[in-house]
C-alpha positions in Angstrom: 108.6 79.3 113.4 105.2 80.2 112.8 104.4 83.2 110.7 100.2 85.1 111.6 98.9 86.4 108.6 95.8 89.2 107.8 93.8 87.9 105.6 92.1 90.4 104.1 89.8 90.6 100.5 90.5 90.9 97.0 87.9 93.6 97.1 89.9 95.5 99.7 92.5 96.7 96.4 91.4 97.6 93.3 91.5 95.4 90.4 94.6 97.2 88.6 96.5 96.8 92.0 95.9 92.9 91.4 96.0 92.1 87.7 99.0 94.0 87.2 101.2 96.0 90.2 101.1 92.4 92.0 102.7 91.1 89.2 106.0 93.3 89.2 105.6 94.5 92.6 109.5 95.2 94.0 108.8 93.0 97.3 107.5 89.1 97.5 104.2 88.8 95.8 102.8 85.5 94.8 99.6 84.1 93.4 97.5 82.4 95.3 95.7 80.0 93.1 93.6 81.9 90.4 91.7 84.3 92.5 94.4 85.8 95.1 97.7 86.9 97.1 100.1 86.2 99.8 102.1 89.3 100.1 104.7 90.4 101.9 104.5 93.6 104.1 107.9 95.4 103.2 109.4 97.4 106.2 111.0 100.2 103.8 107.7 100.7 101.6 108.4 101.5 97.5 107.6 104.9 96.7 105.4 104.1 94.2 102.7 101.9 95.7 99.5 102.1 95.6 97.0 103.7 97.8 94.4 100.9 98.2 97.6 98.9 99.1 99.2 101.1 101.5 96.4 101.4 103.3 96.3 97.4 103.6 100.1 97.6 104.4 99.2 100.0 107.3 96.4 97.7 109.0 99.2 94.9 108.7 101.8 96.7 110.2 99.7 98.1 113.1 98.9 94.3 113.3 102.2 93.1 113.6 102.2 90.8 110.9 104.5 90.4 107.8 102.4 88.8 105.0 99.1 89.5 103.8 96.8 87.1 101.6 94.4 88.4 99.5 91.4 86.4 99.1 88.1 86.6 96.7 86.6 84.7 99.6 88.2 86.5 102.0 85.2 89.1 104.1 86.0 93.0 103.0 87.7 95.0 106.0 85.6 97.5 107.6 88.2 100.0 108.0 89.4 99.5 104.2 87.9 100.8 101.6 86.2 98.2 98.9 86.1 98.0 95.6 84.1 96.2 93.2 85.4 94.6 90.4 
């Protein structure tokens, strides 16, 4: 099986979304190395999530992919907004 992935920016969620929802988030979230994410695109989404990643969530669904990694390397998403931290 082979998963596709959107790889999208660190900058595309805010730093508090990062350093500490990530962390307890009630779906798969792991680090990726120090400076990023895979995560997992829930179909039932928690109630409390985050804007900047709901948004992200969204563009993944619409792209029909499961898992997100979150990259400081990564280019920023046009239709996402950016954050700089």
């Amino acid at each position: 099986m082979i998963e596709r992935m959107l790889v999208l920016s660190t900058a595309n969620v805010t730093a508090e979304t990062c350093n500490v929802y990530l962390h307890t988030a009630p779906f798969a979230a792991f680090e990726k190395g120090d400076y990023g994410w895979f995560v997992y695109v829930p179909t039932d989404l928690p109630d409390e999530l985050p804007a900047d990643l709901a948004d992200c969530f969204d563009l993944a669904s619409r792209a029909g992919v499961d898992w997100i990694m979150l990259d400081r390397d990564a280019q920023e998403h046009p239709g996402l907004p950016a954050y700089d931290w």
